[in-house]
C-alpha positions as CSV (number, residue, x, y, z in Angstrom):
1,X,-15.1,19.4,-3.0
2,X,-11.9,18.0,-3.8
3,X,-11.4,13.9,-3.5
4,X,-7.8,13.1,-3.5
5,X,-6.3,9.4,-3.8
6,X,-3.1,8.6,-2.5
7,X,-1.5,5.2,-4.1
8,X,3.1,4.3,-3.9
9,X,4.7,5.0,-7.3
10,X,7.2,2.5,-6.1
11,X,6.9,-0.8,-4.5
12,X,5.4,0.3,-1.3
13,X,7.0,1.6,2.1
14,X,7.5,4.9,0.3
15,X,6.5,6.6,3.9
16,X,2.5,7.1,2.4
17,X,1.8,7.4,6.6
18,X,3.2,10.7,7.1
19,X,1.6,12.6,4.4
20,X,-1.3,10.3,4.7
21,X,-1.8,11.7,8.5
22,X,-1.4,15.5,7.1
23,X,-3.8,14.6,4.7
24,X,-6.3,12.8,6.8
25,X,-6.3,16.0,9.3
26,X,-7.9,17.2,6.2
27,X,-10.6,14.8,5.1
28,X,-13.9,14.3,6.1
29,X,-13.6,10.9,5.2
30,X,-10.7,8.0,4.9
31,X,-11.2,5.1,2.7
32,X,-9.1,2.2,2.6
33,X,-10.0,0.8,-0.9
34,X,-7.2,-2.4,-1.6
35,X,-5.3,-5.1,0.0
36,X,-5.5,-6.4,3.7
37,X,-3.3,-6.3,6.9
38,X,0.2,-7.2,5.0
39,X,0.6,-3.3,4.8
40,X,0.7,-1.0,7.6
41,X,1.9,2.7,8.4
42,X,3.1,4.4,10.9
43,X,1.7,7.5,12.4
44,X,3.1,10.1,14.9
45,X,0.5,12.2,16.5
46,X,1.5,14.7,18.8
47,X,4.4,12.5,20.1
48,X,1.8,9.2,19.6
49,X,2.9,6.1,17.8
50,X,-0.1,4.0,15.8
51,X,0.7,1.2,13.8
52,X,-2.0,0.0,11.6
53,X,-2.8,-1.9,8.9
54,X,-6.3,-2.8,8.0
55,X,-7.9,0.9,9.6
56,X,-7.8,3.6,7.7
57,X,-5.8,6.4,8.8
58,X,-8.3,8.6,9.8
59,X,-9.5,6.5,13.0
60,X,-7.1,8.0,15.1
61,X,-8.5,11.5,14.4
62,X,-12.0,12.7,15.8
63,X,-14.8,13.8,14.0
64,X,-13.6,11.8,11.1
65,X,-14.8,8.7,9.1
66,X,-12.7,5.5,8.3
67,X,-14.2,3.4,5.3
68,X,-13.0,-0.6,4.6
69,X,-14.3,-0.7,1.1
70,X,-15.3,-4.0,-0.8
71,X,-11.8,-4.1,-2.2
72,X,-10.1,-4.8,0.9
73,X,-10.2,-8.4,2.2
74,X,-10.4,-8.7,5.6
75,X,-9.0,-10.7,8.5
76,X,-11.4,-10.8,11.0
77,X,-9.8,-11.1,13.8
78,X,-6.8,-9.2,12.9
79,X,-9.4,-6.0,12.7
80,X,-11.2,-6.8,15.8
81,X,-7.6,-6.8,17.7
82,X,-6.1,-3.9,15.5
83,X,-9.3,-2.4,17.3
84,X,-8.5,-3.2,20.7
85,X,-5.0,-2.1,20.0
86,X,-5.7,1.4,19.4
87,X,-8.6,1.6,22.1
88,X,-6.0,1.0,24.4
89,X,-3.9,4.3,23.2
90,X,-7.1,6.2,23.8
91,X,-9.0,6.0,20.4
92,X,-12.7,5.6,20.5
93,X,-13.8,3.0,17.5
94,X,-18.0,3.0,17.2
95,X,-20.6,2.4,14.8
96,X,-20.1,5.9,13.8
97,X,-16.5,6.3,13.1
98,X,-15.7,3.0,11.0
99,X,-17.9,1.7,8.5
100,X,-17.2,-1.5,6.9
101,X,-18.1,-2.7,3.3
102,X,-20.8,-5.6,3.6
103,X,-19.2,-7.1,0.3
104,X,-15.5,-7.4,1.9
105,X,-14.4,-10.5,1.5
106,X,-12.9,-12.4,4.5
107,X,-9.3,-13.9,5.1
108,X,-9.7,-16.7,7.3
109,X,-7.6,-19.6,8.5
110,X,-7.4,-21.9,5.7
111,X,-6.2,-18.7,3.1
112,X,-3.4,-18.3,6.2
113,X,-2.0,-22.1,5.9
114,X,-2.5,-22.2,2.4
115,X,-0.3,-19.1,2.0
116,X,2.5,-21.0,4.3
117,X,2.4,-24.0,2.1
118,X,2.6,-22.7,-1.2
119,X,6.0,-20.2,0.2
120,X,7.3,-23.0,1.7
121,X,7.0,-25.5,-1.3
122,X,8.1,-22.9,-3.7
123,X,11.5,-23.0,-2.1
124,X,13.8,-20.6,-4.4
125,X,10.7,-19.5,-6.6
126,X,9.1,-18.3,-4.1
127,X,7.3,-15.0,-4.1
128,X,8.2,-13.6,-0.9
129,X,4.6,-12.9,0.4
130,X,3.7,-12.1,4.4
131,X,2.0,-15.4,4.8
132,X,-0.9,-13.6,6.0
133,X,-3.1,-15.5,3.4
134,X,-4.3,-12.3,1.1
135,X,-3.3,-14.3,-1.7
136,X,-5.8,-17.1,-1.1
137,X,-8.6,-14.8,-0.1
138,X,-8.4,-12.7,-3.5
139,X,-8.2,-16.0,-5.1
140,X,-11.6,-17.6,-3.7
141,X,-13.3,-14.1,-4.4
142,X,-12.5,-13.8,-8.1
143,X,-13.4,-18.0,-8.0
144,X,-16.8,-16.6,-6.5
145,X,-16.7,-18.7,-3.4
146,X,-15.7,-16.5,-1.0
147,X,-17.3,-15.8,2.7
148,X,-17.9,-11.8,3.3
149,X,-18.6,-9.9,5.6
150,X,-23.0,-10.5,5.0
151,X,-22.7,-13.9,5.2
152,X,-21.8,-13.9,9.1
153,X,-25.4,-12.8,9.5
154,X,-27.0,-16.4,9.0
155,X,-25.6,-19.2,10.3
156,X,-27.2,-21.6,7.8
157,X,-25.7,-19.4,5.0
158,X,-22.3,-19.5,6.5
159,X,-22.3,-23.0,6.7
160,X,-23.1,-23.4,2.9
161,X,-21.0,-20.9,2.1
162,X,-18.2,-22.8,3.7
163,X,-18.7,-26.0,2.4
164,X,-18.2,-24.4,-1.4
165,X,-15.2,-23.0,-0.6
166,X,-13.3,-25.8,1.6
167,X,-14.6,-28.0,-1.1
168,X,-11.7,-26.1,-2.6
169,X,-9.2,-25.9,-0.5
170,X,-9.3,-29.7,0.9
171,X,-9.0,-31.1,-2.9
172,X,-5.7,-28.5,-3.0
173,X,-4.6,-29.9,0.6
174,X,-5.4,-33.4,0.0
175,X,-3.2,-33.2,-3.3
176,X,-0.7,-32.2,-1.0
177,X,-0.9,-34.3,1.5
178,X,-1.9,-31.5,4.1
179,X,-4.5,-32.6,7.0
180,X,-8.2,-31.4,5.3
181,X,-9.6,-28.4,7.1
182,X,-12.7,-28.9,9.1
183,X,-15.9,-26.5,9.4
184,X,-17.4,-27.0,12.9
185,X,-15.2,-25.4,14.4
186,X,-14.7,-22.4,12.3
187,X,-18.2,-21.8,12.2
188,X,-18.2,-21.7,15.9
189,X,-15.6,-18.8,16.2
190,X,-17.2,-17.2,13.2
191,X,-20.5,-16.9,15.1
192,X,-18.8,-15.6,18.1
193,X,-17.4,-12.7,16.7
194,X,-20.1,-11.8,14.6
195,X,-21.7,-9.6,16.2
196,X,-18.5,-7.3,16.9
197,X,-18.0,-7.4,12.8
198,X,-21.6,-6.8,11.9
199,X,-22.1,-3.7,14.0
200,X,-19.6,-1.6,11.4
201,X,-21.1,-3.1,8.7
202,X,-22.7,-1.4,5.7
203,X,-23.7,-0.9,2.0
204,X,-20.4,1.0,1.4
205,X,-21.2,2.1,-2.2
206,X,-24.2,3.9,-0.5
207,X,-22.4,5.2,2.0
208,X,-19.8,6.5,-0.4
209,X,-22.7,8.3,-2.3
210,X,-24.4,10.1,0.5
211,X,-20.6,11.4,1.5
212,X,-20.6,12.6,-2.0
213,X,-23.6,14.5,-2.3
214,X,-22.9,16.2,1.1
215,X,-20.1,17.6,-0.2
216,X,-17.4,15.6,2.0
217,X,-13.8,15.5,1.3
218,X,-12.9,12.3,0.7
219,X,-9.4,10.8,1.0
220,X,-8.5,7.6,-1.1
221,X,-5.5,5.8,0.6
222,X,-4.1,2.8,-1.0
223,X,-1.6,0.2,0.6
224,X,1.5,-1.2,-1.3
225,X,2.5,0.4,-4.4
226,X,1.6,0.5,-8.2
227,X,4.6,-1.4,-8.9
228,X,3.2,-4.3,-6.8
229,X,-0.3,-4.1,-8.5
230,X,-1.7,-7.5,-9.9
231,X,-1.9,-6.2,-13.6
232,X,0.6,-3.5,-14.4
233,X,3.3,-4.6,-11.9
234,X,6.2,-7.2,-12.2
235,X,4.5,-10.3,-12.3
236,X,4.1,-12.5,-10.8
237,X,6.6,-10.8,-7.7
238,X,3.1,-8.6,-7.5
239,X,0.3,-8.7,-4.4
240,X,-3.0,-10.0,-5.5
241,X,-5.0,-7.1,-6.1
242,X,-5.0,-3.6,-8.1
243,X,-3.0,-1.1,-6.4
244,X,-3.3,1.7,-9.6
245,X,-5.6,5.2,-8.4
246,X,-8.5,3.7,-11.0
247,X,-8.9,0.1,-7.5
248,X,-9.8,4.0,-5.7
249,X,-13.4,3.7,-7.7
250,X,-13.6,0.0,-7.9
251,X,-12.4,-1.0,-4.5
252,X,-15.5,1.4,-3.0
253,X,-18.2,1.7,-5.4
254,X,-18.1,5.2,-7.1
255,X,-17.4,6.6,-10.1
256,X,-14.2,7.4,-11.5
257,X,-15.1,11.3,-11.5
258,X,-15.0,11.2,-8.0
259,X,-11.3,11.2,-8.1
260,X,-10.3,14.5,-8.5
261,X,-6.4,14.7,-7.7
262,X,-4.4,11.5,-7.8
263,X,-1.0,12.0,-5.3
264,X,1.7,9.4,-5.6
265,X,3.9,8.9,-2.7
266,X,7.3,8.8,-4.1
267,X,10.7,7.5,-1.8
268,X,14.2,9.7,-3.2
269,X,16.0,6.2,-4.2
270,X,14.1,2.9,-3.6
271,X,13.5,0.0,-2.1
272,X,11.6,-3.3,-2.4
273,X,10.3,-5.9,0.0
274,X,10.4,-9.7,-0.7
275,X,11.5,-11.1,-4.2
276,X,11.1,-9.9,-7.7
277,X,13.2,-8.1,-10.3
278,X,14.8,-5.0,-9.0
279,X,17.1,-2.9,-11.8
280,X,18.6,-0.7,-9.4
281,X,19.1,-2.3,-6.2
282,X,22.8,-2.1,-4.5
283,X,24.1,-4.8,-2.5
284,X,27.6,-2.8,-1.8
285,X,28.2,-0.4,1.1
286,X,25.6,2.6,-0.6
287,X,22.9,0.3,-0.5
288,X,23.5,-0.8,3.0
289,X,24.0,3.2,4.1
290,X,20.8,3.9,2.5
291,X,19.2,0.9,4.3
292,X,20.5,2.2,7.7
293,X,20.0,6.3,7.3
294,X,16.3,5.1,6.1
295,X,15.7,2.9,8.7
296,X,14.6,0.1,5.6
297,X,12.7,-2.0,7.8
298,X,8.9,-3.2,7.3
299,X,6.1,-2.1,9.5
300,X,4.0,-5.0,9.9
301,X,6.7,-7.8,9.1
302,X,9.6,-6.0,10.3
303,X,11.6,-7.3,7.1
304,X,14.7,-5.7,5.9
305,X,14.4,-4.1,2.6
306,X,16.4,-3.8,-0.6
307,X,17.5,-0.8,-1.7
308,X,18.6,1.0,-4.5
309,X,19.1,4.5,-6.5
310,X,16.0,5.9,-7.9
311,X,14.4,4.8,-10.8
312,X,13.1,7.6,-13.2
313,X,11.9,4.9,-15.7
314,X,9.9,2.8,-13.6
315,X,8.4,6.1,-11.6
316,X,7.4,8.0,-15.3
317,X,5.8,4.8,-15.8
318,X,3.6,4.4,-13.1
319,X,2.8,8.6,-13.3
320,X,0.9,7.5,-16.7
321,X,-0.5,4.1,-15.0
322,X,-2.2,5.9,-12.6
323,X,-2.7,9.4,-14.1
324,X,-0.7,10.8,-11.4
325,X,-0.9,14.6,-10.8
326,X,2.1,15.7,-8.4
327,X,4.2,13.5,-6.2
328,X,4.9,13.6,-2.6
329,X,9.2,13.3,-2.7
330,X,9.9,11.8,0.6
331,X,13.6,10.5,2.5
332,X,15.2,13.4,0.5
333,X,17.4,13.6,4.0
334,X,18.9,10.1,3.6
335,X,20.8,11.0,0.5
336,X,22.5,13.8,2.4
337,X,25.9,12.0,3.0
338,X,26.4,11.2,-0.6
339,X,29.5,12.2,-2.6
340,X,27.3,10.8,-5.8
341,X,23.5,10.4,-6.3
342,X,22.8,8.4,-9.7
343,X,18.9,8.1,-11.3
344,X,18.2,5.6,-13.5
345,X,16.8,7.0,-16.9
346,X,17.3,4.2,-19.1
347,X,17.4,0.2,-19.8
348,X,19.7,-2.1,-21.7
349,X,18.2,-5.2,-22.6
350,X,20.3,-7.8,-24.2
351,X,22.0,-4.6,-25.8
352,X,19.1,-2.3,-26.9
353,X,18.4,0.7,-25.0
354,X,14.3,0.8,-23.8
355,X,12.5,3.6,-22.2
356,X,10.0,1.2,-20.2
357,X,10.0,-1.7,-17.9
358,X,9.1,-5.1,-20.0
359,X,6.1,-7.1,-19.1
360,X,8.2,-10.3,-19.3
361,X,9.6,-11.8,-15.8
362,X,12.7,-13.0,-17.4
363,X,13.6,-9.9,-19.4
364,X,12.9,-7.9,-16.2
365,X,15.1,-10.0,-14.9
366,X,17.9,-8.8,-17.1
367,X,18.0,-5.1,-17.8
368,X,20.2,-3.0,-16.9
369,X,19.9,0.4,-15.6
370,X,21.4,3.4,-17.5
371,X,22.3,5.9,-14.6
372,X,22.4,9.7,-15.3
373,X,24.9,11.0,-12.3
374,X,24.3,14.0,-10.0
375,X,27.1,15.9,-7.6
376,X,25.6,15.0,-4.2
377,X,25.5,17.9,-1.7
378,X,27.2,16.6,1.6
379,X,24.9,18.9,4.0
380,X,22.0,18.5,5.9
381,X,18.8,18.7,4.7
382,X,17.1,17.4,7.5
383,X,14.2,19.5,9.0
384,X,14.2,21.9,6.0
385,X,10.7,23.5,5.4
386,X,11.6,26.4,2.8
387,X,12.5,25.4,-0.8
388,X,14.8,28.4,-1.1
389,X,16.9,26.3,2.0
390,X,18.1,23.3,0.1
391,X,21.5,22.8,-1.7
392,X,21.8,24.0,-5.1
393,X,23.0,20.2,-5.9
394,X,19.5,19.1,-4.0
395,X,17.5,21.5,-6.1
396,X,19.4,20.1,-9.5
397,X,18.4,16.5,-8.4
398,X,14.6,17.9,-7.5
399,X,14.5,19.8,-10.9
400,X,16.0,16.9,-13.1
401,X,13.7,14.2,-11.3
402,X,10.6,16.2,-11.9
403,X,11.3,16.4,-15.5
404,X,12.1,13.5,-16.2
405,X,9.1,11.9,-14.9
406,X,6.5,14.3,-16.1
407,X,4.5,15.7,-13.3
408,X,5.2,18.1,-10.4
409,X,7.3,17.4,-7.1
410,X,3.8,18.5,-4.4
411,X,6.0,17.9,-1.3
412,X,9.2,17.2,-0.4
413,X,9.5,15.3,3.0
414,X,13.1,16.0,4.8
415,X,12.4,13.8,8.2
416,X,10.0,11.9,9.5
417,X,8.8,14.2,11.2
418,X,5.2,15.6,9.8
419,X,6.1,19.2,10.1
420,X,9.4,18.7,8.4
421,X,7.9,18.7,4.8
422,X,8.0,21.7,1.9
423,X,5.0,22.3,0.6
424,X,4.8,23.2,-3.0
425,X,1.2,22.2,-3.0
426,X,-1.9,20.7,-1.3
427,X,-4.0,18.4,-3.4
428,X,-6.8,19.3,-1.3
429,X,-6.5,22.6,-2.5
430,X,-5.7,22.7,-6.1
């Protein structure tokens, strides 16, 4: 059977919901593998509208299963009311249905203040976060003194468990000259919602394995994009943890073989959320068009978001990051109006032309995009299904943007509407 992961070759909000709901319809099973609630997608379901942002994608379907692996931290809270949320629209949530990872580590209040503080106190350097405290919470796991999801089992072991880690954080908010964070009270609302956690929880890695050797089709979907990923993106304007296809194996406990087809969710210009270096980005009236024909705003925070032509460099280089095998071209309809399209295909730095996007903040900070220019086509493509429909101009763009970042255009998305999408591909299928 085929396992595909879907991860943003961008910086996120690259519309992964859409072909994530085709591809969900799909799957047996839909792992969340990375991050926490500061990224959500929207789905539209016969006329619908879910919003999540911890839940996999394939809760809203029946007769499927949603997986929070031990990669994803988890607000407790935020689930149990993301939960409630959806039962309201109709959508049964059991034991059966959702199964989360034992090993998940928790966001709780303290990672939520701390997160305030340090954006607030960083002023001008700040890294533009959703103060929803994943940050902290990734922190105290890779310090090894985080509370997950097994630990709500034993109130005696909670307790332990959170005196290590506020031993932590009060030395950090007592620097500070923050108000120290007291237990007793935490470990009252812990207890009471326990039980509501516990029920989904499991050894996910098992899980994962019995999936496997029933021959279930398993579909990967990461949150943000690779170019926001801890390691390979621009640091530190990054989220805490590994957004690359390889956090796919990691994030849930199998192997990398399981990974069969990796499908990055790519946005026909781009955009970017919060702070950080962006090469391309247009402050003039383009960049505000594309904001508005794209509808540029965030899911979960509702933040506006910068935008900017596409950039081939940056895009080839997260295809070889994450070994990706055919991109999903989405918002192709926005660029309809344009007299011009440009695509970025090189960088001067200081002079020198580079093929790559430096590691270094500060030279990040100062290339320059090289811009290769296309006619635009000035038509509609909105609603398009058929390949042999678009503009010859579109079709140049497609061709020259497939080439130049070395894999295959799978889809090409021309509304947001699921059914408006030209399929060249299905990675299911391949």
């Amino acid at each position: 059977m085929q396992n595909v992961v879907v991860v943003g070759s961008q910086w996120g909000d690259e519309g992964k919901g859409k072909i994530v709901d085709w591809l969900s319809e799909q799957a047996d099973i839909v792992v969340r593998f990375q991050g926490g609630h500061n990224a959500g997608h929207t789905l539209v379901i016969d006329g619908k509208v879910y919003k999540l942002k911890l839940l996999p994608s394939g809760i809203v379907r029946s007769n499927k299963v949603s997986v929070i692996g031990n990669g994803v931290v988890v607000d407790p809270w935020a689930l149990l009311e993301e939960i409630k949320g959806i039962e309201k629209q109709g959508v049964t949530v059991t034991e059966e249905n959702l199964v989360l990872a034992e090993t998940a580590s928790l966001i709780l209040p303290f990672h939520q203040e701390m997160d305030e503080i340090r954006e607030d106190l960083a002023g001008k350097g700040k890294i533009g976060t959703t103060r929803r405290g994943i940050g902290p919470a990734y922190e105290d796991k890779v310090g090894r003194r985080s509370i997950r999801v097994m630990d709500l089992k034993s109130e005696s072991n909670l307790n332990k468990r959170l005196e290590v880690v506020l031993a932590h954080h009060n030395a950090i908010r007592k620097g500070l000259g923050k108000k120290l964070f007291e237990k007793e009270k935490l470990i009252e609302d812990l207890l009471k919602i326990a039980p509501s956690i516990l029920k989904y929880s499991q050894p996910v890695w098992r899980k994962m394995d019995q999936y496997r050797s029933e021959g279930k089709k398993i579909l990967f979907e990461g949150a943000q994009g690779i170019l926001l990923d801890v390691d390979h993106g621009t640091y530190p304007y990054v989220t805490s943890s590994n957004t690359v296809a390889g956090a796919a194996s990691t994030g849930t406990g199998v192997g990398p073989k399981t990974i069969n087809y990796v499908l990055g969710i790519t946005k026909a210009y781009t955009t970017r959320v919060g702070e950080g270096p962006f090469p391309t980005e247009l402050t003039d009236k383009i960049g505000e068009s594309l904001g508005k024909r794209g509808k540029e705003f965030g899911t979960v925070t509702g933040r506006k978001r910068r935008c900017g032509w596409f950039d081939g460099v940056l895009v080839r280089q997260t295809v070889k990051m994450s070994g990706i095998d055919g991109i999903a071209l989405t918002k192709l309809d926005v660029l309809d109006e344009l007299e011009e399209i440009n695509m970025c295909i090189e960088y001067d730095l200081d002079g020198t032309k580079i093929d790559y996007l430096p590691a270094a903040a500060e030279d990040q900070a100062r290339v320059k995009p090289i811009y290769k220019t296309f006619k635009g086509w000035k038509s509609s493509t909105q609603g398009i299904r058929n390949y042999d429909e678009l503009p010859r101009e579109a079709k140049i763009y497609l061709s020259e943007l497939e080439d130049f970042i070395g894999t295959k255009i799978s889809s090409i998305s021309t509304s947001p509407e699921r059914d408006d999408t030209i399929l060249v591909e299905n990675p299911f299928k391949v």
